[in-house]
N, C-alpha and C positions, 0 to 999 in steps of 0.2 A: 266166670264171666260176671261184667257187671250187672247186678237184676233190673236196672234203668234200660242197660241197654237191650237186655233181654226180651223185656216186656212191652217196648219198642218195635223191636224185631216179630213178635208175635201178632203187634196189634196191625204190624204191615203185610204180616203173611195171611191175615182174616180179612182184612181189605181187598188186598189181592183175589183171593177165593171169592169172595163176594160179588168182587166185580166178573170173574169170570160164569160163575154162576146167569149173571144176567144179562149176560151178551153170549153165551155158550149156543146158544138157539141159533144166531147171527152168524154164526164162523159158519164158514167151509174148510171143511174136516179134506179136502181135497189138497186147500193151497197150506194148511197149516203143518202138513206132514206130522201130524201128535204132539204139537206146538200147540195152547191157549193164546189166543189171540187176548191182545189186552186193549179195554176201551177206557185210554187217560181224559179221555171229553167224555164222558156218560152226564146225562142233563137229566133234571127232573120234567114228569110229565104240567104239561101249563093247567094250571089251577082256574079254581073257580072263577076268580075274576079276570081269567084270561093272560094272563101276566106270567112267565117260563122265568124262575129263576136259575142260574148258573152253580152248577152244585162245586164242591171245591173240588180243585184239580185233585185226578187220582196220583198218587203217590208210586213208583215204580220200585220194587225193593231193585239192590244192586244187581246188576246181572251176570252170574260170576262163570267162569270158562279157565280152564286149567290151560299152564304154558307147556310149550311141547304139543300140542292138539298136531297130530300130522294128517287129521281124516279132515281133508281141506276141499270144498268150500262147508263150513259149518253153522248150521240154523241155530241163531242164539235165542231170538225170541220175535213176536208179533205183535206189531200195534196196528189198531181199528179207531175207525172213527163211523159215529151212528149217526149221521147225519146226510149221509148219500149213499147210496145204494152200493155194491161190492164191484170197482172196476168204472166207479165216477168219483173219485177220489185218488190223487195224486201227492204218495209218500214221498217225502225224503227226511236225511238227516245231516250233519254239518258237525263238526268238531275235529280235531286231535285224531288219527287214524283213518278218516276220511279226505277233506280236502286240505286239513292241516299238517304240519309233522308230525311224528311218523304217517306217512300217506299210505294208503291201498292196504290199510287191515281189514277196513268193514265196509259194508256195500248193504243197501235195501232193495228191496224189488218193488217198483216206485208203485205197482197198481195192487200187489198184498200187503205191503207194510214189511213184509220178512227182511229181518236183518241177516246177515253171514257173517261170518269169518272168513275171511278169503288168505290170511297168511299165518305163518306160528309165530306165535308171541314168545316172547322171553321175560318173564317177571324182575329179574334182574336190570334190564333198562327201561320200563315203564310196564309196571303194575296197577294203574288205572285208566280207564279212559272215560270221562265225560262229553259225552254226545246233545246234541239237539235235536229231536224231530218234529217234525211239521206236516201239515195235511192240507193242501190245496183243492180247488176245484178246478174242472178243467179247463178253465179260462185264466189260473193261475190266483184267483182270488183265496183269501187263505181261509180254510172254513174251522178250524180249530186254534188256539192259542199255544206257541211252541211251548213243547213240554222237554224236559232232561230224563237223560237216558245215562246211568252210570254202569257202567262193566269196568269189574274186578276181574284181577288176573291173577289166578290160583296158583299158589305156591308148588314145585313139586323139587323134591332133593335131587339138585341135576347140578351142583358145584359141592368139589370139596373143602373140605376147611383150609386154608394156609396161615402157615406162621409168618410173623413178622418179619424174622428173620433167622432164618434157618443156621445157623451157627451160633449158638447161644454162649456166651462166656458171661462165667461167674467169678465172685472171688471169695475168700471167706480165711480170715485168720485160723492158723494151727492154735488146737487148744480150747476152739468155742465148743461153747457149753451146748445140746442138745436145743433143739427149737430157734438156733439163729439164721439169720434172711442171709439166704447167698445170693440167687437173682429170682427172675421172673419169665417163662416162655409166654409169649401172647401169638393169638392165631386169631384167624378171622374168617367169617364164611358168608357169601352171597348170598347164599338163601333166608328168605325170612327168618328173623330172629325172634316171632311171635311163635314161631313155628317150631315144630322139634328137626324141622330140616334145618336149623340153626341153631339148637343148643348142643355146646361143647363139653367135652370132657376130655382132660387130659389124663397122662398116667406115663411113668418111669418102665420102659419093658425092658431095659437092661440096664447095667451100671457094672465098673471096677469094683472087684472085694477089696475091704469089706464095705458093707452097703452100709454109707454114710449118709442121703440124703433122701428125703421124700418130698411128693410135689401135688399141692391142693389142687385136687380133681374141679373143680368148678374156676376158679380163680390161675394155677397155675403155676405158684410160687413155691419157689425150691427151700426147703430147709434142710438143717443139719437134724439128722433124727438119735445121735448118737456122740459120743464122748470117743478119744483118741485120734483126733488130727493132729497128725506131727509133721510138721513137713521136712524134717530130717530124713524121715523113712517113705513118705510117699508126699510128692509134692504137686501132683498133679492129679483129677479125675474125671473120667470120662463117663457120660450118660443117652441114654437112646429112647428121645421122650417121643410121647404120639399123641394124638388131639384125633377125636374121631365125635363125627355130627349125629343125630338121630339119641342121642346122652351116650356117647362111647359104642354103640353098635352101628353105626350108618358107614358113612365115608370117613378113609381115615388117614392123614397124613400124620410124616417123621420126621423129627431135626435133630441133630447130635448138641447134647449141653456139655464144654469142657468146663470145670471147677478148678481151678488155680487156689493153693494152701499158701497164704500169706506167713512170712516169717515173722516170728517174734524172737524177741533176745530173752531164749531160754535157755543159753551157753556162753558160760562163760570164757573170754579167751584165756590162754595158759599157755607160763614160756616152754620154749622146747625143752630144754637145759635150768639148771639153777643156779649157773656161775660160767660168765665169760671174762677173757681174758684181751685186752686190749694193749697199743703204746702209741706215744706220742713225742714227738720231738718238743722241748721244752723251748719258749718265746714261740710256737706256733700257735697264731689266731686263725679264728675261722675256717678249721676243716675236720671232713668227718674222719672219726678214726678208727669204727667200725659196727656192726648192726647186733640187734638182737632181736630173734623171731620168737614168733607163738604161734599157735593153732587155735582155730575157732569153726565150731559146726555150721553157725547161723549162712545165711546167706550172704555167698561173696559178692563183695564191692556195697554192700546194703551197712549202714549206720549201723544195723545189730551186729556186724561182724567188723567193721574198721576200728581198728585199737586205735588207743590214747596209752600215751606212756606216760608218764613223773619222775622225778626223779624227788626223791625222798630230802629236805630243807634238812636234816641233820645230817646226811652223809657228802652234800654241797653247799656249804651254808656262804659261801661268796659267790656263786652261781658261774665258775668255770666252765661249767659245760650245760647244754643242752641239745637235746633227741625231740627227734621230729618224727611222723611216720612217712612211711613208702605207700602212699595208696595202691598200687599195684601187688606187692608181696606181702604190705600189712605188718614188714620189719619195721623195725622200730632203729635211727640213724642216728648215732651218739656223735657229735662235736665239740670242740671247745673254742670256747668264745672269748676264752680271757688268755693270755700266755701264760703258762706256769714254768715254775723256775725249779730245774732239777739240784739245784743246791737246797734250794729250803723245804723240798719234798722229792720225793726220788719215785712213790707211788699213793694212788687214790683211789680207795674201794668206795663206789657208790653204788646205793640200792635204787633200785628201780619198780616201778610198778605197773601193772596194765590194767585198764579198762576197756570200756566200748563206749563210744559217742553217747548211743543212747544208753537209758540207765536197763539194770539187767533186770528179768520180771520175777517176781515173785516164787515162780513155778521154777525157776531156773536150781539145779542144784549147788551145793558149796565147791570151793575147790581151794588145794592150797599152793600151786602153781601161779596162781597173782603176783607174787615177787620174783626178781632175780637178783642175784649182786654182779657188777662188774667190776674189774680188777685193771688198774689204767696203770701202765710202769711210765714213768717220766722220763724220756732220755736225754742224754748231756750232749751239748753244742758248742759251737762256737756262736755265742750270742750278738747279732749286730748291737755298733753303738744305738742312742739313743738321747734325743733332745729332752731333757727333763720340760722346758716351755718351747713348743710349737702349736702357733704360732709365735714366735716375739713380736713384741711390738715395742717400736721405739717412734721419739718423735724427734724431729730437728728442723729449725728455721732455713726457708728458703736463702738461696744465697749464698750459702757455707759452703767454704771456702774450699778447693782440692786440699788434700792432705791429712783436714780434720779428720777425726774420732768420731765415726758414729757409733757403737758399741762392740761388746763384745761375746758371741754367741757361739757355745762351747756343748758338746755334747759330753757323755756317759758312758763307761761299758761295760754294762754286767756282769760281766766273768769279774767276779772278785777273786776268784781261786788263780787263775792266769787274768791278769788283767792286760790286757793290749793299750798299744801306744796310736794314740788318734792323730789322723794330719784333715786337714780341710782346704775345702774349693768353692769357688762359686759355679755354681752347675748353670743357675737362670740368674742374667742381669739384661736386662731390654733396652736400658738407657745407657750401659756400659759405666755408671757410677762408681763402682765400688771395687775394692777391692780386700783382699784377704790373708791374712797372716797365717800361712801353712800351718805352724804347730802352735800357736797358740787360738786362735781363731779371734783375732782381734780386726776388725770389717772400721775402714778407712774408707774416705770419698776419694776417689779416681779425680774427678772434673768439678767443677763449681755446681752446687745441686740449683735448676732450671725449674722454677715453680709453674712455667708454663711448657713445661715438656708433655709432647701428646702420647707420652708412656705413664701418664698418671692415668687412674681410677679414681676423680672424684681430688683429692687431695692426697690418696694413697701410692705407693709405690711397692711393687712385692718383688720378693730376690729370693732364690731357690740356695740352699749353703748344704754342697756334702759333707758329712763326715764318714771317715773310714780306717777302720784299724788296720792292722797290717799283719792277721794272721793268713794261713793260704788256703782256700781264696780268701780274699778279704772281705770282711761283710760291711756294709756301707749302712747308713741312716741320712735321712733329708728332711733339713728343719726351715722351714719359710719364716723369711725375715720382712715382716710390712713394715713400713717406716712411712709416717704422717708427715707431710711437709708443710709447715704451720707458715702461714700467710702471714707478712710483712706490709705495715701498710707502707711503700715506699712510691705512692703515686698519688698524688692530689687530683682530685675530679674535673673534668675538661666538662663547659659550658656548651652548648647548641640549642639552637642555631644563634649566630649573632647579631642578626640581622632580624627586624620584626615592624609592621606596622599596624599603628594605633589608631584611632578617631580623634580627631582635637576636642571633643565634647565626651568627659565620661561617662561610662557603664553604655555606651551606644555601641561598642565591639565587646568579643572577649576577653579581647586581650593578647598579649603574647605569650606563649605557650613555650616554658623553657623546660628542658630536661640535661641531665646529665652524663656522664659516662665515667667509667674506673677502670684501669687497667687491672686492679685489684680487686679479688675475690671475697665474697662474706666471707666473716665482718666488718672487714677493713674498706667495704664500698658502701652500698645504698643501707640504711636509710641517707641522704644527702639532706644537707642544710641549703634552702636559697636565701639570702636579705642582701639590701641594697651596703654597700659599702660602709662602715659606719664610720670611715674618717668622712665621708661628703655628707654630712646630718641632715644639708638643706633637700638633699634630692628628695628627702623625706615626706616634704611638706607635697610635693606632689605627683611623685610614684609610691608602689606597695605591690609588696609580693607578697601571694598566697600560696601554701603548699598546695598544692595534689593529691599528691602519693610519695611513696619514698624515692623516683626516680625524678617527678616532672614539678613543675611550678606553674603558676601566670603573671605577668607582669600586667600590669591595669594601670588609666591615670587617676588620679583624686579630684585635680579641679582642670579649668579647660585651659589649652597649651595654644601655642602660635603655631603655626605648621612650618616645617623644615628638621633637621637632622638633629638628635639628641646622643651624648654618646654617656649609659651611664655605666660606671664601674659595679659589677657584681660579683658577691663573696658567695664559694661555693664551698662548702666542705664534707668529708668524708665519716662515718662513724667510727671510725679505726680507733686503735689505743696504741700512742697520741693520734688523735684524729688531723687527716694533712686538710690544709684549704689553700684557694689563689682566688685572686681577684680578676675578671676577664672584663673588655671595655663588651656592652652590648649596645650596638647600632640600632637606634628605633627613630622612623619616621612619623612624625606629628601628621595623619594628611584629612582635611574636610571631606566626612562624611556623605552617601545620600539617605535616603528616610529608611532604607534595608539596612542600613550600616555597611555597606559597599565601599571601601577606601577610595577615594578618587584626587590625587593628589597630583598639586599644579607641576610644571616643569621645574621651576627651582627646587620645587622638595625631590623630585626625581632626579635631577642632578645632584641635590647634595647627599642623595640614599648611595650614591655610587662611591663615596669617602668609602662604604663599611666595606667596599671590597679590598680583599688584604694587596700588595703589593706586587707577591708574584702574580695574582691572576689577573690585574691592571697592566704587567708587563707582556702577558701569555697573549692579552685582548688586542693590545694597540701592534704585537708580532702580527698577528693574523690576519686584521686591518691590514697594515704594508704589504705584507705578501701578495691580500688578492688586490691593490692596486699596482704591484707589480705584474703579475701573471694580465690585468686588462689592459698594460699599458702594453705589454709585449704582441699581445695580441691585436690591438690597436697599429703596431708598427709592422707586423706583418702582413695584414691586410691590405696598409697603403703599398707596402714593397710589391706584392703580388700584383695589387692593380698595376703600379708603374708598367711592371714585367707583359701586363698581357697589351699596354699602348704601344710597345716597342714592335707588336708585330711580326713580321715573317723576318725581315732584315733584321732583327732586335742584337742578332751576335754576326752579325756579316760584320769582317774588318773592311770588306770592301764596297759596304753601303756608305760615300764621302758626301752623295747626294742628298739637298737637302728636299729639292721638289726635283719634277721632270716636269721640261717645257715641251709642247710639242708646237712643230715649224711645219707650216701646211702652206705649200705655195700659191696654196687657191687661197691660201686668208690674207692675213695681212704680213707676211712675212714676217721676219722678227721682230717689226712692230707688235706683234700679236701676242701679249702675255697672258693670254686667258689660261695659266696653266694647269697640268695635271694636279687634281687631287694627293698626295704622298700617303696622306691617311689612309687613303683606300687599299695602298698597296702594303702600309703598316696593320690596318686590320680591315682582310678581305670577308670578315663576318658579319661586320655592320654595313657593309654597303652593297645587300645585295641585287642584279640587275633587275629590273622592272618584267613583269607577264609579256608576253607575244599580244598585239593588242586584238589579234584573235582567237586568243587562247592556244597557241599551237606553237610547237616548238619547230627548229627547221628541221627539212627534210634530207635525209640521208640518202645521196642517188645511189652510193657504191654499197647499200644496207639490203642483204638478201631480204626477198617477201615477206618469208616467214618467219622473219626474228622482228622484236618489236623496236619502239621508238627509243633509242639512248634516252638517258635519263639529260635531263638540261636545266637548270646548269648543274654538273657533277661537284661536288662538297669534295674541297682537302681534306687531308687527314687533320686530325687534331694535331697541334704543337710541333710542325718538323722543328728539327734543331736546328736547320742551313740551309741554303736554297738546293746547293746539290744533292741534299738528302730530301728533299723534298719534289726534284726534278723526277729523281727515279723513282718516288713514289709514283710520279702520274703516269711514267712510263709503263709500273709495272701494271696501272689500276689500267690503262688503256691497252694491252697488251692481251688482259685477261676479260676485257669487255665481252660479252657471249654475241650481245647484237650486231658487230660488223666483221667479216672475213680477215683473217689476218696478215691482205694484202691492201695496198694502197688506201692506209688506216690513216684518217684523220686524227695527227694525238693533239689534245688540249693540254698545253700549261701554262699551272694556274701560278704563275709568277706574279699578275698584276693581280692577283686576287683569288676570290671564290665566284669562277663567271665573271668574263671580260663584259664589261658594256658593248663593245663594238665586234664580240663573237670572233668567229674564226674568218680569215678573208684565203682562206686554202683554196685553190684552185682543184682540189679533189672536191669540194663540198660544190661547186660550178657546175651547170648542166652545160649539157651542148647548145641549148637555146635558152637565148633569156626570157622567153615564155615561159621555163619552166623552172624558174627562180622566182621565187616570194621575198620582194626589198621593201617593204612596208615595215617593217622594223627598222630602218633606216632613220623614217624621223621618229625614233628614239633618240638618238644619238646624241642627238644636241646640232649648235649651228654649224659647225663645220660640213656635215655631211648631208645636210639639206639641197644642196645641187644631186646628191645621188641619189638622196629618195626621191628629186625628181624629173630624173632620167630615167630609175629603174622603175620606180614605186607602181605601183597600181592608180592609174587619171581618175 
C-alpha cells in the first residue's frame, strides 16, 4: 500500500475515534443498536469573548459493506447532530441509491440518523455510492451544513473468469526452433482486479504427445517449448487450457486451443519414373502429347508442393515444345509448339527438370530424382501444302481493267520424299473480283476493280485462296491474298455553295465561306487550293481569297462595290499527283449593309441574285407556279358550276319545266289584266324564301289531330337535293305517312312542290271546322292583296 495513503487512512480512523469519544456520552445505546453515532457538526465551546467559532467539517472515512449482504434491512452507520436535543432534529440523505438511479438501496430513520441497507448490492454494476446528508429542525430550517457520506461496495468472488473466446486457434510453422509465439488465450473476470478475486492464472492441463507447447501462467501466451514439428507426421494439435481466479485456486474456467503446423518446403518433388516415352504426328502445332508426374510430401495445392518443370535449352535449343503443369495432379503436360518434320528428325530426347514455386529450405534433403528424359518419336504424314507468304500483299490501281493480272500466289508441299500435285480455288471473294487458275495459281480480275466498292476496309480488299494436293484425303492450306487499291486522282473538286452575299463596304461581313468536295480519297482530295481565276487578273484588284483549312476558303471584298450580282470564275484544285482543278462561276450579291452587318439588299439586287439559280431549278420553279394556278383556277370553275346548279332549283332537271314564271288569274282581281305574277325563284329555291311567323306565334290548328299527340311541325323542311319532282312527291308522301302526330285516316298531306312552306298554307277542307268560329284566318292578311277580302270576311274585327 501506498504509505500516503496509509497514513491518511490512519490520521482519518483517529479523527473518527476522537470524535466518537466526545459525543459517546450523547448516543442512545438503545436507537444505535452497537453502532457509534458520528457527530460531522461537532462545534467548539464559545470563548472568552463570546464569539463560537465553526470547527472544520468532521471527515467520514468511507463506509464500506460487502455485495451479496442477504441479512436485509442492514445498519451501516449513524450520524448525530449536537445542536438539539435527541428526536428534535430531522435526518435525511439524497444521492445515487436513494432518490436517484439505482433507487431503494438506502433509507435513514429521519428522527436517529440510522442509515440501512434495504436491497443487495452487486459490486459488479456499481461499487460506490456518494450520498448527502442533512439535519433539519423541525420547522424544516436546516441547522447543520450538508455533509457527504461515501459507501464502498466490498468486493466478494461471485463471477468466474471467462475467455475471450473459447476456441482458441494458433498457428505455428514445422521446424520452429523452441520459444516461438504460436498464439495467445486471454480471459477476463468481473471481480475486482485489485483484488485476488480477479487475479488470473492460466495453465495447459492436457495436450496431444508429444507436448510441444507451454503457456505463461500470468500473461497467457502459448509457446513452442521443444524442437521436432513436422507437419508431415503430425499436422495438427490440440490443447485443454484453464484460467482460474483467486492466482489459479478460486474459480475456474476451460477453452480448448487447436495449433495448426504450417508447411514449409522441406521436400523436394521427384519424378515417378526416369524415362518417358512419347509420339507425335509430324507438322502438328499446339497439342499436348503426353504428361510426366512426380511426388511431393509438402502440402497439397500449397506453392511448397506445386511443381515447375524446364525443359533443359541443350536438349531443345529451337524451343519445339513446351510443358506446362496440371494444378490438380501436379503432372507436368508436354506440347509442341512448333511442327517438326519427320524427314529431318525422326526422334527427340529431351531432359526435363522439376522444382517447386517456392524455393526449397535449407533443412530439406538432397534427392537425385529432379531430372527425367523424354523420348518423343516423330511420326510420318501426309503433310498439308503451305503458303511460304501469308499474308500476300499486292497492290494495283483502281479501275483495272477485267481480265488483268493481279499476281500470282502459289503454295508448297513438304513431302519432298512424295511430293504431291497442288490445284487451287478461291474459297472467300466478297466483291466476286477475281478469279483463279487451277493449277497454276495465277489470280486475274473477274470485273473492273470498283475503288468505291463497300467490300473495301479502308483501301484494303482481302480474298481467301485454297490450296490442295491430291493425296487421300487431301490435305488443303489457306493463304489470304490483301490487295491495296491505290487511289487514282480521276476527279477534280466541285465548289459550294455558289451562291453567297457580301456587304458593299469591306471587312463589314465575313465574307463568303467556300468549301469543297472530292469524289477522290487521300491523297488525291483535300488539302484543296482556292484563288480567283488567274486568266481574270482584274478581279484581283477587288476580291481575295483566304484559306481556312484544307477543305474551306472565304471570299472577302478589298475595296467598296456597287450592289447588284457579280459572277466570279473560281479555280479549285486537288492535291493529287497530277493534281486535277476546274474553274466554277461563283454568284455573289454586292447588298448594303446595316450597322450589325445584316445584308439588306434592294429588289434589283434580289432579282438579279436569282441568275445563280441553275436552269433546271428555274424550270422545276415556274412548273410549280403553273400547276398551282391551274389547280385555283379549276377550283374557281367549279365553284361557279355548283352555285349555277343550286339557282336551278327543284325544276333544275324537269324536261318538263317549259315555264318560265306562273301567272295567277284571280276573278276577284283584275282578270287577266292582273300581271302581278308568281315569284318562279321561289319555286326554283324554296330555302330562301321561307314563309313569314303566325302573327301570333301559333301554327294552325289540326281538328282531325288526336289530344294527346302534339302540334305538327310547321312549316315541314324538304328533303335536301330531290333529283325530280316525282322523287320528291313521294318523298312527302312517305314523310307524311309516317307523321306520329295525326291518325292515318283523313290525313292532311302537304306538297312542297311550290316550295319549303306555301305562303298561302293548305285550303284542305279536312284542315275546316264545322263553324267558322272555330277557324283562325288572321294569317290571311299575310298573304298579300289578293286575299285581303278574306281576311276580311273570316279575319278576327
Amino acid at each position: 500500500m501506498n504509505p500516503r495513503v496509509f497514513l491518511c487512512f490512519c490520521l482519518a480512523a483517529l479523527q473518527q475515534l476522537c470524535c466518537q469519544a466526545l459525543t459517546w456520552s450523547e448516543a442512545d445505546p438503545a436507537l444505535t443498536d452497537g453502532i457509534s453515532p458520528h457527530y460531522p457538526w461537532r462545534m467548539h465551546q464559545a470563548g472568552a469573548g463570546g464569539l463560537r467559532r465553526m470547527k472544520r467539517a468532521w471527515v467520514i472515512p468511507p463506509i464500506s459493506v460487502s455485495e451479496n449482504v442477504k441479512q436485509i434491512p442492514k445498519l451501516l452507520v449513524q450520524i448525530n447532530s449536537d445542536k438539539q436535543k435527541l428526536g428534535s432534529v430531522i435526518y435525511s440523505i439524497k444521492g445515487p441509491g436513494v432518490d436517484e438511479e439505482p433507487r431503494g438501496f438506502f433509507n435513514i430513520n429521519t428522527t436517529t440518523g440510522a442509515i440501512y441497507l434495504n436491497a443487495m448490492l452487486d459490486r459488479e454494476e456499481h461499487d460506490i455510492f456518494k450520498l448527502t446528508a442533512f439535519a433539519l429542525d423541525l420547522h424544516g430550517k436546516p441547522l447543520e451544513e450538508p455533509t457527504n457520506l461515501t459507501i464502498v461496495v466490498v468486493d466478494q468472488n461471485d463471477n468466474r473468469p471467462v475467455f475471450k473466446n473459447i476456441n482458441i486457434t494458433g498457428h505455428v510453422l514445422e521446424g520452429s526452433t523452441p520459444g516461438t509465439y504460436v498464439t495467445k488465450a486471454e480471459a477476463t473476470d468481473a471481480d475486482d482486479p485489485q483484488t485476488d478475486n480477479g487475479a488470473l492464472r492460466y495453465s495447459i492441463i492436457e495436450q496431444d504427445s508429444p507436448q510441444m507447447f507451454s503457456i505463461d501462467k500470468d500473461t497467457g501466451v502459448i509457446r513452442t517449448v521443444q524442437v521436432g514439428l513436422d507437419r508431415e507426421i503430425v499436422d495438427r494439435y490440440n490443447l485443454t487450457i484453464q484460467v482460474g481466479d483467486m492466482s489459479g485456486i478460486g474459480l475456474t474456467t476451460s477453452a480448448t486451443a487447436v495449433i495448426y503446423v504450417g508447411d514449409i518446403n522441406d521436400n523436394p518433388p521427384e519424378f515417378t519414373q526416369q524415362k518417358f516415352v512419347m509420339e507425335v504426328m509430324e507438322q502438328t502445332v499446339d497439342v499436348d502429347i503426353g504428361r510426366v508426374s512426380v511426388q511431393d510430401k509438402d502440402l497439397r495445392g500449397s506453392p511448397n508442393w506445386l511443381a515447375k518443370y524446364i525443359i533443359l535449352l541443350n536438349t531443345d535449343p529451337l524451343g519445339d515444345f513446351a510443358i506446362r503443369t496440371d494444378p490438380v495432379t501436379n503432372d507436368g503436360i508436354l506440347s509442341v509448339v512448333k511442327p517438326l518434320d519427320h524427314e529431318a528428325q525422326e526422334q527427340v530426347e529431351l531432359t526435363i527438370m522439376v522444382l517447386n514455386e517456392n524455393d526449397l529450405s535449407r533443412f530439406a534433403p538432397k534427392t537425385t530424382r529432379s531430372l527425367a528424359t523424354v523420348l518423343v518419336k516423330v511420326r510420318d504424314m501426309n503433310e498439308p501444302p503451305f503458303f511460304r507468304e501469308n499474308p500476300k500483299v499486292v497492290s494495283i490501281k483502281e479501275g483495272s481493267m477485267a481480265g488483268s493480272e493481279i499476281t500470282r500466289y502459289t503454295a508448297t508441299d513438304p513431302d519432298i520424299k512424295q511430293p504431291q500435285t497442288l490445284s487451287y480455288k478461291i474459297e472467300q471473294d466478297p466483291a466476286e473480283w477475281l478469279i483463279v487458275d487451277r493449277d497454276s495459281g495465277a489470280i486475274h480480275a473477274k470485273k473492273d476493280i470498283d475503288r468505291k466498292s463497300p467490300f473495301l476496309q479502308g483501301s484494303w480488299y482481302k480474298a481467301l485462296i485454297i490450296a490442295s494436293d491430291n493425296a487421300d484425303p487431301p490435305r488443303t492450306a489457306t493463304g489470304t491474298l490483301s490487295i491495296e487499291i491505290l487511289e487514282v486522282n480521276d476527279s477534280p473538286p466541285h465548289l459550294f455553295p455558289l451562291v453567297g452575299l457580301v456587304c458593299s463596304t469591306p471587312r463589314k461581313d465575313s465574307g463568303v465561306v467556300m468549301s469543297a468536295i472530292d469524289q477522290d480519297l487521300p491523297p488525291q482530295a483535300e488539302p484543296f487550293d482556292f484563288q480567283l481565276d488567274p486568266a481574270s487578273t482584274e478581279l484581283s484588284q477587288n476580291w481575295t481569297i483566304s484559306r481556312i483549312n484544307d477543305t474551306h476558303a472565304v471570299l472577302q471584298l478589298l475595296k467598296e462595290l456597287e450592289e447588284g450580282l457579280y459572277v466570279l470564275p473560281v479555280w479549285t484544285s486537288d492535291s493529287g499527283k497530277p493534281p486535277l482543278a476546274q474553274v466554277q462561276l461563283l454568284n455573289v450579291t454586292v447588298c448594303n449593309c446595316d450597322a450589325a452587318g445584316s445584308c439588306r439588299p434592294g429588289m434589283a439586287a434580289i432579282f438579279i441574285a436569282g441568275a445563280g439559280i441553275s436552269f433546271g431549278a428555274l424550270m422545276i420553279i415556274l412548273a410549280s407556279i403553273m400547276l398551282l394556278l391551274l389547280v385555283v383556277l379549276f377550283l374557281i370553275i367549279f365553284e361557279r358550276y355548283r352555285q349555277r346548279s343550286d339557282h336551278k332549283g327543284l325544276l333544275a332537271e324537269s324536261e318538263d319545266d317549259i315555264r318560265d314564271n306562273v301567272f295567277n288569274y284571280d276573278e276577284q282581281g283584275g282578270g287577266e289584266q292582273d300581271q302581278d305574277a308568281y315569284d318562279i325563284n321561289q319555286l326554283r329555291n324554296p330555302n330562301k324564301f321561307l314563309p313569314p311567323p303566325s302573327p301570333r306565334g301559333k301554327q294552325p290548328i289540326r281538328k282531325d289531330a288526336p289530344y294527346n299527340y302534339g302540334t305538327p311541325q310547321y312549316p315541314r323542311k324538304p328533303l335536301g337535293g330531290p333529283s325530280d319532282i316525282e322523287d320528291f312527291i313521294n318523298d312527302g308522301l312517305d314523310v307524311a305517312d309516317n307523321d306520329p302526330s295525326v291518325p292515318p285516316y283523313d290525313t292532311a298531306l302537304i306538297y312542297d312542290y311550290e316550295g319549303e312552306g306555301s305562303v298561302a298554307g293548305s285550303l284542305s277542307s279536312i284542315l275546316s271546322g264545322t263553324s267558322d268560329s272555330d277557324q283562325e284566318y288572321d294569317y290571311l292578311n299575310d298573304w298579300g292583296p289578293r286575299f285581303k277580302r278574306l281576311a276580311d270576311m273570316y279575319g278576327q274585327p
